[in-house]
N, C-alpha and C positions, 0 to 999 in steps of 0.2 A: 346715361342716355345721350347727352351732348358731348360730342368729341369736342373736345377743348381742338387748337390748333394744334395735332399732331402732325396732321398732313405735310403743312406749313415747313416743319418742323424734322419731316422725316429725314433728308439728303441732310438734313445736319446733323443729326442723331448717329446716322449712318457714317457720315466721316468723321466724329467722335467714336464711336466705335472701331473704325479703323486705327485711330491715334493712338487707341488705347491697346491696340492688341497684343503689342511684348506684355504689359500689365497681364491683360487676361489671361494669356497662354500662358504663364506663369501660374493664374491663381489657378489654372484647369490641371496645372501638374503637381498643385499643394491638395486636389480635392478628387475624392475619390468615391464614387457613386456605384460602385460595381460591386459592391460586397453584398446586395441584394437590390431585387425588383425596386422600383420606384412606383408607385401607386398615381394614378391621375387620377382625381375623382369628378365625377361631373355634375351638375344638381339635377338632371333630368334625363327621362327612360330612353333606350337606347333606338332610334330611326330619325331623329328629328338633326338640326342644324348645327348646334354644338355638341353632339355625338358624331356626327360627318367629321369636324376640324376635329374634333378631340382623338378619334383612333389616326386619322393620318400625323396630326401631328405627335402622338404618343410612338409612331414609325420613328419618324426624324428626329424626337430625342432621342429612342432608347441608341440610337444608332451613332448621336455625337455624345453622347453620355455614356458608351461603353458598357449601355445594362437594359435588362427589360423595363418599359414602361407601360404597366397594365392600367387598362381604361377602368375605371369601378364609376358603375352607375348607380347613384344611389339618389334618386327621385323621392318627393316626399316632401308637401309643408312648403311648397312655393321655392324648394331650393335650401330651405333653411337646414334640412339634414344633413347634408354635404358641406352644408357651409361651418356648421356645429364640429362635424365631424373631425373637418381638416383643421378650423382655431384649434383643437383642442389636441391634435398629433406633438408628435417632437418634432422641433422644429429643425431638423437635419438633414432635407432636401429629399426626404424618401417618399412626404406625402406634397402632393399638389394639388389646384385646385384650377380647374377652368371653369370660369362663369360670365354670368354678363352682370349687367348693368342693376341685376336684382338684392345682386347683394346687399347694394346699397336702400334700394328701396321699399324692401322686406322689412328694413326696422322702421318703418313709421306704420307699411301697411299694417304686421304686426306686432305693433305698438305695446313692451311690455312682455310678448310672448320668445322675442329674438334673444341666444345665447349666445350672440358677439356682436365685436365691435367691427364695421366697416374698417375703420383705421389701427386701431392697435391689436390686433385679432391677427392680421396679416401683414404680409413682408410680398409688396407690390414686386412682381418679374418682370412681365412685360405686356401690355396691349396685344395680342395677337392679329385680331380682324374685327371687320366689321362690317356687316349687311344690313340689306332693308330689309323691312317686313314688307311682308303681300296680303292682300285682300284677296282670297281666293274663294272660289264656288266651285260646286258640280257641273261636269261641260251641260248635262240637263237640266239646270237650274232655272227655272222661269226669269231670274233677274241676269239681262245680259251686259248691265253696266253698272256701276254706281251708285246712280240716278234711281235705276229701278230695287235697288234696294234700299234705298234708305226710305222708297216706298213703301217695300215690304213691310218696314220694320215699324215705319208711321199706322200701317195697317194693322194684318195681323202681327207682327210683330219678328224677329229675327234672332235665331240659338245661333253663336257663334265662339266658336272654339278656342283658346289658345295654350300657350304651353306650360300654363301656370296661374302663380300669381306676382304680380312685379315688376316683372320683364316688361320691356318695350312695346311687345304684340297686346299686355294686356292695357298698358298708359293709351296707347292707342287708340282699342278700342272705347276707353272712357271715355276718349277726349271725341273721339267720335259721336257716342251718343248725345254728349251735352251739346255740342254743334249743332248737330242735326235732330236732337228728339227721333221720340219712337222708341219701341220697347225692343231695345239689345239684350238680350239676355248672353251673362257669361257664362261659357263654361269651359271650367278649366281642368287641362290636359294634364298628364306627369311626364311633358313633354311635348315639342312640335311633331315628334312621329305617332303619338297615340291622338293626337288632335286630327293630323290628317286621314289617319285610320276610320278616325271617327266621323270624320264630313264623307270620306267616300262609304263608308257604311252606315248614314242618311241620320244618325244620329244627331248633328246641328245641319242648319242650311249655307253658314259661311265660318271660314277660319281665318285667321288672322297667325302668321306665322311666317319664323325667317324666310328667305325665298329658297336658300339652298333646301328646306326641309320638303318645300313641293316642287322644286323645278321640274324632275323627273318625271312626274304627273302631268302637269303643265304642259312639258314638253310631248307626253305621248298622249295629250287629247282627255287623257282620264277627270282633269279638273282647268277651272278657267282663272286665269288670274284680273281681276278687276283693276288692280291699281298697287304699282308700289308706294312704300309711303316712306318716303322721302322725297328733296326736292327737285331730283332728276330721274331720268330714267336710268334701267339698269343697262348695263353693259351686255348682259348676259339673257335678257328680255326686254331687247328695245320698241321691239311692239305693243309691251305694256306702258300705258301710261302713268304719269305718278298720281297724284290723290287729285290735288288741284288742276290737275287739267281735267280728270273726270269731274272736277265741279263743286267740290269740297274743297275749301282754304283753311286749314288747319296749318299749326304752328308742332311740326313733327321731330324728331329728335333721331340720331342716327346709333342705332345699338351696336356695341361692341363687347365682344370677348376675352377675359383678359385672364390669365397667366400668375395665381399668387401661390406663397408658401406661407408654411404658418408663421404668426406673430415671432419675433425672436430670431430666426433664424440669421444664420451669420451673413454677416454681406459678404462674404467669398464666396459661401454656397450657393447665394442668390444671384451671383454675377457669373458662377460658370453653369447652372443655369438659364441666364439670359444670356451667356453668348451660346450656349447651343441651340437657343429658340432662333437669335438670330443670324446663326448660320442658315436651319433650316428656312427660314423666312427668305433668304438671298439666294435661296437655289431655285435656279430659273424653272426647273421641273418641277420643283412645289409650287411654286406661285401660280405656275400656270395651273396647277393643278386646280390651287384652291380658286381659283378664277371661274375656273369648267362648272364648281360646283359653286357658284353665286357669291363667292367671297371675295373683300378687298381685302389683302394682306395690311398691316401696321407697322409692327414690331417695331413699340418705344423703347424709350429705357426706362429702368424701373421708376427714374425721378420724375419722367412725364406721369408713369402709369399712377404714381402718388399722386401726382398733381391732381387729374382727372379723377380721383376719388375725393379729395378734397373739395373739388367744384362739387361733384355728384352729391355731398351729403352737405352743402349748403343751398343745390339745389332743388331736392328731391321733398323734404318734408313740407316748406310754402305749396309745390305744385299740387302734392299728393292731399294736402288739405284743401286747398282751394279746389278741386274738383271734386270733394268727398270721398275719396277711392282709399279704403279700408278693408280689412278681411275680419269680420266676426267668426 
């Protein structure tokens, strides 16, 4: 959830990685990816936010990697099937995994029921992106801001959608409810593209969901976006406001996507993997790409993207019990 100081941190990363590059190119000629498909797996159904970054950037490896990199969406269990899936591959750089922040937070939600480890399970690549989440409704949605729904929801009360369980959009919405009272009900997606499916097909009254997953919407009128949550606006929808200016003070956390291979895998494999992510990451045409569609590019090195999971699993089971937020 909380980016550590990557930001901080990037232009230095970035010229270690330059320092290092006779090294890399080196280890990229000791390693050899082409002798079959590479597999990206994703933990959620294919329309939403990390399916957008995931087949583009499955583009830009297979392309610096010399091989296909086919998306596999395998949704299910809050993430935990894809997560299960990939701990348990050979760890030879043929499977991968993009996810967010849930990985981590799936083992306390479920507590007992999770078949890896956050940390020894995987072999951290790289940080890829990170977006807000949005508060979005129907453009006919009786509640035209904020304010008027956390009426709604003090009233008769408010179904709001998101792409799971774990994720950011669903921490969110807890911390929301305990904030504000009123009856939030969740209900969760196998995915941001069947959440938003689901609010435009009247199913809940709001979703909670990366931005890239409704931009589209957004942009053509079909849904309204109430607030990003985070604590700026976005770049990409500066006429939405963030949470706290519509009026809510909440203490929100910035989700990120990030790039592992399974537990084991050799540190040559996982480093000419990470210079191809951050190749594609430096190519001014992806960036702007993932920009168009509501993304802030990263691309750590795998030692930050450790780091960041080592905060994430000392941070995640104190918050996730102090607000109750569990999956029976």
């Amino acid at each position: 959830m909380r980016i550590t100081p990557l930001y901080r941190r990037a232009l230095l990363a970035r010229a270690a990685a330059c320092v290092a590059a006779p090294w890399l190119a080196g280890a990229a000629q000791a390693i050899d990816l082409r002798g079959r498909p590479v597999r990206l797996v994703l933990p959620l159904a294919p329309g939403g936010a990390m399916d957008v970054l995931g087949r583009g950037l499955a583009s830009e490896l297979g392309q610096r990697l010399g091989t296909n990199v086919v998306v596999e969406n395998r949704a299910g269990a809050g993430g935990n099937l894809a997560h299960e899936l990939v701990a348990g591959e050979k760890p030879d750089g043929h499977a991968l995994l993009l996810t967010s922040n849930a990985l981590v937070a799936n083992v306390t939600l479920f507590e007992g029921r999770v078949r890896y480890d956050p940390i020894r399970s995987f072999a951290p690549v790289s940080i890829i992106a990170s977006t807000p989440a949005a508060l979005v409704v129907r453009s006919d949605a009786p509640a035209a801001d904020v304010a008027a729904l956390v009426r709604q929801a003090r009233g008769a009360g408010v179904s709001v959608g998101t792409p799971g369980f774990g994720n950011g959009n669903h921490l969110a919405l807890v911390k929301l409810q305990r904030a504000q009272g009123g009856d939030w009900v969740h209900v969760p997606y196998k995915g941001a593209g069947p959440a938003v499916v689901g609010l435009l097909g009247g199913e809940t009254d709001a979703a909670i969901v990366a931005l890239p997953a409704a931009l589209a919407q957004v942009q053509s009128g079909k849904l309204r976006a109430l607030a990003v949550l985070q604590g700026r606006r976005s770049p990409i929808t500066p006429e939405v406001p963030t949470l706290a200016e519509a009026g809510v003070a909440l203490t929100l956390d910035t989700g990120w996507f990030g790039l592992l291979a399974p537990g084991g895998t050799p540190s040559d494999v996982v480093e000419r993997v990470h210079q191809a992510a951050a190749d594609a990451l430096a190519d001014p045409a992806f960036r702007a790409q993932l920009g168009r569609q509501g993304f802030e590019t990263v691309g750590s090195t795998p030692q930050a993207f450790a780091q960041q999971l080592r905060a994430d699993v000392a941070y995640f089971p104190p918050l996730l019990k102090s607000i109750g937020a569990r999956v029976e």
